[in-house]
N, C-alpha and C positions, 0 to 999 in steps of 0.2 A: 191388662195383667200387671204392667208394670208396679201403678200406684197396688193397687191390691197386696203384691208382695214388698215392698217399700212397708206399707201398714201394718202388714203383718209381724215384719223383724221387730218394728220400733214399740208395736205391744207387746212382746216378747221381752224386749228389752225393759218396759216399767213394770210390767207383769209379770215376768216369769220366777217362780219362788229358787229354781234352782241356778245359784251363782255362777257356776261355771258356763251354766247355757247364755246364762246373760253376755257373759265376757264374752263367750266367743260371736255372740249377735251383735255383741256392739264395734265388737273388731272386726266384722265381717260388713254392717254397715258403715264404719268411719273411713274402709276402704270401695263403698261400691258403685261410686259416680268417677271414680279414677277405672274402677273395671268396663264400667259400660262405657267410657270415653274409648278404652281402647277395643272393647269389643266392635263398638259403630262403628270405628278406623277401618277395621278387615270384612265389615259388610254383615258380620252374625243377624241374623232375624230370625220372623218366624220359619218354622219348617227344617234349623239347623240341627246338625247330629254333633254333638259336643261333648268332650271328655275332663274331666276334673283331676289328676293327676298328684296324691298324696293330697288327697278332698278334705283328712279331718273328720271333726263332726258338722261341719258345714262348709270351711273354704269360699270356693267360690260358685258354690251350687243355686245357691239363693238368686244368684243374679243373673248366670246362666239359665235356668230355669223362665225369669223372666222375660231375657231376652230371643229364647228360642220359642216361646211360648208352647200350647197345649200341641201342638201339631209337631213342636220338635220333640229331642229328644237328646238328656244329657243321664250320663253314666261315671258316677263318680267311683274313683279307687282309692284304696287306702289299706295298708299292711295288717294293719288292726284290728283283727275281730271286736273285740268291745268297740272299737272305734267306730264301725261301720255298722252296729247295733246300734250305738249312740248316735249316727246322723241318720238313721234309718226313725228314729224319733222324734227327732227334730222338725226333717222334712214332714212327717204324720203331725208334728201340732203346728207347721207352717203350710197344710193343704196343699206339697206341691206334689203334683202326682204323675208328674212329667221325669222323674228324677229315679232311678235305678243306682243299685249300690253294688259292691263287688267286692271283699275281704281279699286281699293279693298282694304280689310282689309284681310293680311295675316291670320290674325286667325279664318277668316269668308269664307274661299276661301276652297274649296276641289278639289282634284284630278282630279277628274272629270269632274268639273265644266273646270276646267284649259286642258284639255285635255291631264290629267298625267295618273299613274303615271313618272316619270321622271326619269330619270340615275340618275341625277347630278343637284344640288341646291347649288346656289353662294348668299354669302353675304359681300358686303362692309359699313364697316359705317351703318351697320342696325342695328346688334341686342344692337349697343352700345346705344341707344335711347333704351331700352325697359325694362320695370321697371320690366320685369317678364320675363327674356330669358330662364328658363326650359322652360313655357308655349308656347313661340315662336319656341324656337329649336324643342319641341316634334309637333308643328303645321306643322313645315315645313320638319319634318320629316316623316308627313300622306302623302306628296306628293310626297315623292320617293318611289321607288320601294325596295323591302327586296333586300338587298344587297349595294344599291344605295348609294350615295355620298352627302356630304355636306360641301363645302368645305367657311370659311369664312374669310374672312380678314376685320378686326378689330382693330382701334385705341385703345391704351394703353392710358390712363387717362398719366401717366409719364412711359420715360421720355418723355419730350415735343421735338417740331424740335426744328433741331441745327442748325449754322451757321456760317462760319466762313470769318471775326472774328463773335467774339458772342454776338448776341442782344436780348435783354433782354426781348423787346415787343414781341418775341418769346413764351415765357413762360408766359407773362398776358395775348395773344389774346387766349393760349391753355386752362388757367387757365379761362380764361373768359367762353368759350364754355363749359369749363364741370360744371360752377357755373349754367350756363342757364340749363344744362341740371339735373341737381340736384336739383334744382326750382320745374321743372317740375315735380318729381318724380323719375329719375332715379338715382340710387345710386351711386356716385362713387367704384370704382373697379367694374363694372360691369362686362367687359372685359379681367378683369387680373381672373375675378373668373366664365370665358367660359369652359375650359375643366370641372371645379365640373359640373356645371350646364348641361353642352352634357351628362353627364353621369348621373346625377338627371334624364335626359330626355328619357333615356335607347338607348344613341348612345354611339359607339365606340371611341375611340380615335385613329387614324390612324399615325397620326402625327401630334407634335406641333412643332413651330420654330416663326419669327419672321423676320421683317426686317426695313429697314429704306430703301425710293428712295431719293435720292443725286439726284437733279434738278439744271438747272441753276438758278441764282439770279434771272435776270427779267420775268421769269415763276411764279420760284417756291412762291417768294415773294406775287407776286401775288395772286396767289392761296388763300395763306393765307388770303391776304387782302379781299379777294372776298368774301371767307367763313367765317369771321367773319362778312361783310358787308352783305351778305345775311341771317346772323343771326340776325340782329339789332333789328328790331320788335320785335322778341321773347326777348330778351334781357332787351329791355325798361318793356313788359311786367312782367318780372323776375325782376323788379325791380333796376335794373341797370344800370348807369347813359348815356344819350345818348351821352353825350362829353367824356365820357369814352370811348366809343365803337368806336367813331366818331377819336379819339387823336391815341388810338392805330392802326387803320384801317389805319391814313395818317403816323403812323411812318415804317408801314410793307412796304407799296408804295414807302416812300421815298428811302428806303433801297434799290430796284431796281437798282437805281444806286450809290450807295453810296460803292462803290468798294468792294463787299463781291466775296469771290471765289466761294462760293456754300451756297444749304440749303438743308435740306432735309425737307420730312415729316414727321409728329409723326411714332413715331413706330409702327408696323402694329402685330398683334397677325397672324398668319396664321396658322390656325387651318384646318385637315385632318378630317373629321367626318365620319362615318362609319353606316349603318341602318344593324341593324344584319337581317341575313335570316328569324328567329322566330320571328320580332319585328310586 
């Protein structure tokens, strides 16, 4: 099953006529040999009950999916009605039929309700939105099982992606997204101060570490530009100028080809979480 879904994203990614779906395929493959190195870490395989946690329109379903195979079974969540329409179509043009969706609020959802408890709880790019991640960590902690996993990967506020050579609207389209998100309510270092907080939330630390994916230019570039363009609303909202958002957005684009050998992603926290036996 593995290769099958591996093939299936990366047609998606030259084939699929809708752009957004593409970005987020190609950002969900540029990170999903970093997901299944830590997924093998904690034992996931066939037959596992896994949860996706602020899933997106695909997250980290794609690869879960894979790796629990036809016999397991993964349940993703995500706030978003249109959202959870939009990955509910996704998984249907990616044949996986292992995959269940849920429109919710993590900290409103039980166990039960979800049809847990769970082995294993993934999180990308979630708890860095959340102005309160003991209160999340220890929610998403009622849905696994005593002993169960929680494994999350998570953008570092800095350093920002790199590129070589090195462009600059790198660093204001990252500094943009964390000013939006600080607007909001969320503090910066939210992410750099996840292990205090697992352990405020009375989980383990299993393992921390970290990485960066090295993408190509006309991807990885991309990407960027998509996710800051998909950020714009909220931006303007935050009070932030739209020719700002609008200037940086066509310098990331242009970059595509503007002869760069590579880029990566922000740096990713990859945190090992643990639910003790007694918790």
């Amino acid at each position: 099953m593995a290769d099958v879904t591996a093939d299936q994203v990366r047609r998606y990614v030259l084939d699929g006529s809708d752009d957004d779906l593409r970005r987020l395929l190609s950002l969900s493959e540029s990170f999903a040999e970093h997901a299944r190195r830590a997924l093998r870490r904690v034992g996931v395989g066939p037959g596992w009950t896994v949860i996706d946690c602020g899933c997106g329109p695909i997250g980290g379903l794609a690869i879960l999916a894979e790796m629990v195979g036809p016999a397991g079974r993964v349940v993703g969540v995500d706030f978003s009605e249109p959202t959870i329409e939009y990955a509910r179509s996704v998984m249907a043009a990616l044949g996986l039929e292992n995959v269940e969706l849920v429109a919710g609020d993590i900290h409103e959802l039980d166990a039960a309700t979800l049809g847990g408890p769970f082995d294993l709880a993934f999180t990308r790019a979630f708890l860095m939105h959340q102005a309160d991640p003991v209160r999340t960590l220890g929610r998403i902690a009622g849905l696994v099982r005593p002993g169960g996993w929680i494994i999350a990967h998570e953008p570092l506020a800095t350093p920002p992606p790199r590129s070589l050579p090195h462009l600059g609207a790198l660093e204001t389209y990252w500094d943009l997204l964390h000013e939006v998100m600080e607007r909001a309510g969320v503090p910066r270092g939210t992410v750099e101060r996840l292990p205090r907080s697992a352990r405020e939330a009375g989980l383990e630390i299993a393992e921390a570490d970290g990485f960066f994916a090295t993408q190509d230019p006309a991807i990885g570039f991309e990407i960027h530009a998509g996710s800051l363009a998909a950020a714009r609303e909220r931006a303007i909202e935050a009070g932030i100028a739209a020719e700002m958002v609008d200037d940086v957005v066509a310098l990331l684009r242009a970059a595509k080809a503007g002869g760069y050998e590579w880029v990566t992603s922000p740096f990713l926290l990859d945190l090992v979480l643990r639910k003790p036996q007694s918790m």
